[in-house]
C-alpha positions as CSV (number, residue, x, y, z in Angstrom):
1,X,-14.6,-15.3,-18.9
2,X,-15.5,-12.0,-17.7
3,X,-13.9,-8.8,-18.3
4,X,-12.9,-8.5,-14.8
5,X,-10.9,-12.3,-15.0
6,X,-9.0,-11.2,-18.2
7,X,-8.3,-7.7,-16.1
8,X,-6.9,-9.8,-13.4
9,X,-5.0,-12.3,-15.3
10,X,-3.5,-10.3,-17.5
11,X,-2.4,-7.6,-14.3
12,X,-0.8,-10.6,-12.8
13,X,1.3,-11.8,-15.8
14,X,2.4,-7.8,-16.2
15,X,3.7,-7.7,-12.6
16,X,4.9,-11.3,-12.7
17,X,7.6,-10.1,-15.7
18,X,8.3,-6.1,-14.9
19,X,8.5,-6.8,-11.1
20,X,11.7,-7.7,-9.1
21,X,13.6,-9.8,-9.0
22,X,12.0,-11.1,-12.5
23,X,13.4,-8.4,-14.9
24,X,17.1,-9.0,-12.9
25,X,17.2,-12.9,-13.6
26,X,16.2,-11.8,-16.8
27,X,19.1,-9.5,-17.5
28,X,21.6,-12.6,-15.5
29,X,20.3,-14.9,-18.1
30,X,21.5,-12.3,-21.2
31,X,24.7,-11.7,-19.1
32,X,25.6,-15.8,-18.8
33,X,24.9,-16.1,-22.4
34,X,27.1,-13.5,-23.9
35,X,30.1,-14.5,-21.6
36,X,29.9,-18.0,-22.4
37,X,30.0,-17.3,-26.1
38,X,32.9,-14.9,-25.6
39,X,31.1,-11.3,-26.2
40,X,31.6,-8.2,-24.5
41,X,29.9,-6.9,-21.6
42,X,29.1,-10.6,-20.6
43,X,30.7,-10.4,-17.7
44,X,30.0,-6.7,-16.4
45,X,26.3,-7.4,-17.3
46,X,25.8,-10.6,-14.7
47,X,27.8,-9.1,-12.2
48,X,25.3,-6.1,-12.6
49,X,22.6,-8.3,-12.2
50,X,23.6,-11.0,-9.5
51,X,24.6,-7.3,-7.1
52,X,20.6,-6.0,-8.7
53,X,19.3,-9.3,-6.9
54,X,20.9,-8.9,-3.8
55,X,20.4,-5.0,-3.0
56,X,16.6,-6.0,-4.4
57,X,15.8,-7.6,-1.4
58,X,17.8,-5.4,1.1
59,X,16.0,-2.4,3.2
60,X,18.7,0.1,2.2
61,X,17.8,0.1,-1.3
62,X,13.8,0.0,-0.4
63,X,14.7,3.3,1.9
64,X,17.0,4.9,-0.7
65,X,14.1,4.6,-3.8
66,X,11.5,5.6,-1.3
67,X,13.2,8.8,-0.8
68,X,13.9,8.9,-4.7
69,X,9.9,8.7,-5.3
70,X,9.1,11.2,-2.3
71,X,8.4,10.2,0.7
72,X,5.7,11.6,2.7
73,X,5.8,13.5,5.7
74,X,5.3,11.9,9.2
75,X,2.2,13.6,10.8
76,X,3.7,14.2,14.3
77,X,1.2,13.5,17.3
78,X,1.0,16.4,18.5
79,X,-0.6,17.9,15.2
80,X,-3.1,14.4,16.1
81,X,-3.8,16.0,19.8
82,X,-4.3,19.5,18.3
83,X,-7.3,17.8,16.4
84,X,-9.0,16.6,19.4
85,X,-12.7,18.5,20.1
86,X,-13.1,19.1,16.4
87,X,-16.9,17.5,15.2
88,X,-15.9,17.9,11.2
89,X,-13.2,15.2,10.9
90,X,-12.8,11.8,9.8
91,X,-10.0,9.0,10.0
92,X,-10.3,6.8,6.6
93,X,-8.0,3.4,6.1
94,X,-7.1,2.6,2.9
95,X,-7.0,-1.7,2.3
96,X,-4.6,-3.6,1.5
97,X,-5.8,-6.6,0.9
98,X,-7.5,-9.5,3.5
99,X,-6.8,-13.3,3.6
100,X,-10.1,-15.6,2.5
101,X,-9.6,-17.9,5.4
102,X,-7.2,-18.1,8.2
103,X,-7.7,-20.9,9.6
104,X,-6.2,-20.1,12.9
105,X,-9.1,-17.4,13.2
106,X,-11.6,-19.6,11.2
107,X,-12.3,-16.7,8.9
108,X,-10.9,-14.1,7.1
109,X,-8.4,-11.3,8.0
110,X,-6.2,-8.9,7.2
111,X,-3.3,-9.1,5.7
112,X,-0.3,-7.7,7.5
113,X,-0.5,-4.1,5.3
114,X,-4.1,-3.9,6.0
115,X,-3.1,-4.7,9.8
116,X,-0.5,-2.7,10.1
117,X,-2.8,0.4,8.7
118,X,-5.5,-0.4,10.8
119,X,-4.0,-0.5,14.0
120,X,-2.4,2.9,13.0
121,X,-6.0,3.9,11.7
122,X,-7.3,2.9,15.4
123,X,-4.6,5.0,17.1
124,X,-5.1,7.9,15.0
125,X,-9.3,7.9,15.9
126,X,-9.1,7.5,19.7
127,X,-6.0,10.1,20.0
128,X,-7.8,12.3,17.6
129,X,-11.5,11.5,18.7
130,X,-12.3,11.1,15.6
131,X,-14.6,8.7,14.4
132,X,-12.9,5.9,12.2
133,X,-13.9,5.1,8.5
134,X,-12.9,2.2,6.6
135,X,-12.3,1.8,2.1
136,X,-12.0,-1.7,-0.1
137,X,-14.0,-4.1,-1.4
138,X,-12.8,-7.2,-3.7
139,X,-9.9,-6.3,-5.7
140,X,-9.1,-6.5,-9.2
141,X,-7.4,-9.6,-8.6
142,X,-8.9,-10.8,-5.6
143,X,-11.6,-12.5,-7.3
144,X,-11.1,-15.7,-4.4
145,X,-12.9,-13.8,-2.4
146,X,-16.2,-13.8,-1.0
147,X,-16.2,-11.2,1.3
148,X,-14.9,-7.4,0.3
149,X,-12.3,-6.4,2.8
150,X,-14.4,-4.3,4.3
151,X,-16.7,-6.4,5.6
152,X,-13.8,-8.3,7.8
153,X,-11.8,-5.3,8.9
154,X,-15.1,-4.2,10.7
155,X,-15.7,-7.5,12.4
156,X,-11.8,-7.3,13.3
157,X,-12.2,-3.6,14.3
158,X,-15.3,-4.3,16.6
159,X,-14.1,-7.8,18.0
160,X,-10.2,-7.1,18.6
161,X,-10.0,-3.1,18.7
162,X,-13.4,-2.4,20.3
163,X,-13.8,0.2,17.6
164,X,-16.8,0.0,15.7
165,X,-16.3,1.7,11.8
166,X,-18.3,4.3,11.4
167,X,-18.2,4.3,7.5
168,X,-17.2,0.8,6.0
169,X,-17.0,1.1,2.3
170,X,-17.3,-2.0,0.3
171,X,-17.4,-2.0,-3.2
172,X,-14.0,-0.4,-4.3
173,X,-11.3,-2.2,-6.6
174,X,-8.2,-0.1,-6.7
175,X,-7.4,3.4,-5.1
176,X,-9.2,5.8,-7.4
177,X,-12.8,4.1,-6.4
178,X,-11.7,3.9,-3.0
179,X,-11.6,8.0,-3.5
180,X,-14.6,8.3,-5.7
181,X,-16.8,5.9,-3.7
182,X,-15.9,7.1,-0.1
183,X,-15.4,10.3,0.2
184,X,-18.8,12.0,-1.4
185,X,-20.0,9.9,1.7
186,X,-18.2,11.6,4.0
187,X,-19.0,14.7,2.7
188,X,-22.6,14.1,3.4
189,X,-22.0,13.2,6.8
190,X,-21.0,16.4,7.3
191,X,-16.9,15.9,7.0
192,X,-14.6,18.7,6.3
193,X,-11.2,17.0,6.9
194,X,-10.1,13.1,6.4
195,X,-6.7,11.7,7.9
196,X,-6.0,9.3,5.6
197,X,-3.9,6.3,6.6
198,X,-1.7,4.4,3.8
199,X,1.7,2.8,3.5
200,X,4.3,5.5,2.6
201,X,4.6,3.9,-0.5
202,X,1.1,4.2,-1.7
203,X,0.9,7.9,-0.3
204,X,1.8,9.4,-2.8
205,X,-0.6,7.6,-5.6
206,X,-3.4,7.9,-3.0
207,X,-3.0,11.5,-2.4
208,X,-3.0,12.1,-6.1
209,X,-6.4,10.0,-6.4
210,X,-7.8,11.3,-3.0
211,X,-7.3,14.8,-3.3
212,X,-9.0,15.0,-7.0
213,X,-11.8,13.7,-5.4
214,X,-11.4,15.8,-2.3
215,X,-11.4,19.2,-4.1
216,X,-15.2,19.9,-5.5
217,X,-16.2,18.3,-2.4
218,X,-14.4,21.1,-0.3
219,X,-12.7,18.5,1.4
220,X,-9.4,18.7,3.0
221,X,-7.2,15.5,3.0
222,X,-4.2,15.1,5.6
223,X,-1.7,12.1,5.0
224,X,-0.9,9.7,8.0
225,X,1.8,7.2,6.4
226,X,2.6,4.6,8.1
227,X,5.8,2.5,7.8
228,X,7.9,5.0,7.5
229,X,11.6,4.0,8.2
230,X,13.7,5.9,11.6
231,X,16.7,4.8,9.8
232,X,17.3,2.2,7.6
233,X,21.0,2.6,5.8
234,X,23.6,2.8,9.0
235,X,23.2,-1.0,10.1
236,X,24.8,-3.9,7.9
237,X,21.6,-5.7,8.3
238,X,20.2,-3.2,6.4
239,X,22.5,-4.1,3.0
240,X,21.7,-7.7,3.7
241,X,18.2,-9.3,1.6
242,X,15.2,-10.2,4.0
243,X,11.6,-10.6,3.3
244,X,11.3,-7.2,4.6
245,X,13.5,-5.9,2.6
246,X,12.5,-7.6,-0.8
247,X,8.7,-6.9,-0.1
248,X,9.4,-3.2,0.1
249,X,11.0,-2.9,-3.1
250,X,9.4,-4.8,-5.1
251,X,6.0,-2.6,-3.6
252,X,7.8,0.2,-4.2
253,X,8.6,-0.9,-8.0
254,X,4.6,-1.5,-8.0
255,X,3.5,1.9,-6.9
256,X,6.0,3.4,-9.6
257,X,4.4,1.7,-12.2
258,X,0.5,1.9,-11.2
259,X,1.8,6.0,-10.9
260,X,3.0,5.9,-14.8
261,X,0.2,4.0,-15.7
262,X,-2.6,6.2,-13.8
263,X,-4.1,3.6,-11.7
């Protein structure tokens, strides 16, 4: 088995134990346990968990920890229109990930992150006139894959956008070679500024890879996040668990630790 395999398999396991809802069953399991044998804190400590597992999946608590981590700015359009007529810019993508087959297509695509920041990505380059650039190859532990992601968002950025990539960078694994492999290509194209289009999640670990890259390069980078929340606390479906909800913080949990751990 290859180094990359054991990389992979052992990512997956990590995530599989520290991620939610895993760490909150856990902590049920130890609560059950010491209340049926009669100890203290039994009680307290599964009530603590069984209210962790419900405001785990719920799109209050993903809004509240975003804004606990920092969340980044929105870049308003009008700064977008301001850029129009400039020849020194660049709109880069960051992936997310693509599906091996979907059948309904009879190939691959995206998955809904990497849709969701391309058709942002595709906005951003035709309000902006700027020409549109594209990072991610096969992941760490995307090894099903036969095609890097790259390679499919520009067949779904041709076909369904009309929107040809100029730059489509394919052999990045995680979000410090998408920095170190794309932008000293940019630069030579003659690049000075690069909107770079993430989930507002991920911003914030991008920005921190990105801009290292950016700054012997005299590069400047310019954050476009996308699914950023208008308001997500007022509603009571907001405190209620959906797969909205429970997919936010648990990506939100993964971005914390891949920002502890360096990645």
């Amino acid at each position: 088995m290859n180094l990359a395999l054991d990389y992979s398999g052992f990512k997956t396991l990590v995530l599989a134990v520290v991620l939610p809802p895993a760490p909150l069953l856990l902590l049920a399991a130890w609560g059950g346990w010491r209340l049926r044998r009669g100890r203290r804190f039994g009680g307290a400590l599964l009530a603590l968990a069984l209210t962790g597992v419900w405001l785990s999946g719920t799109e209050a608590a993903g809004e509240l920890l975003s804004r606990v981590v920092g969340q980044p700015a929105l870049l308003p359009p009008s700064q977008v229109d301001a850029l129009r007529g400039r020849q020194d810019g660049a709109v880069l993508v960051l992936g997310a990930g693509v599906r091996r087959l979907a059948p309904e297509f009879g190939g691959g695509a995206p998955t809904r992150l990497t849709a969701e920041r391309l058709a942002y990505g595709v906005w951003l380059a035709r309000r902006s006139g700027w020409p549109l650039g594209f990072t991610g190859g096969i992941g760490w532990t995307a090894g099903q894959l036969r095609q890097p992601e790259a390679v499919i968002v520009a067949r779904v950025a041709a076909e369904d956008y009309r929107l040809p990539l100029r730059w489509a960078e394919a052999s990045s694994r995680d979000t410090r070679e998408n920095a170190a492999h794309t932008l000293p290509m940019l630069a030579a194209a003659g690049v000075k500024e690069v909107i770079l289009v993430t989930h507002e999640t991920h911003m914030r670990r991008a920005l921190r890879a990105f801009e290292a890259e950016a700054a012997p390069l005299g590069l400047r980078v310019l954050p476009a996040p996308v699914g950023l929340r208008e308001d997500a606390l007022s509603s009571f479906d907001d405190w209620c668990p959906s797969v909205d909800g429970f997919e936010r913080v648990r990506y939100i949990a993964y971005e914390a630790l891949a920002w502890w751990a360096g990645r």
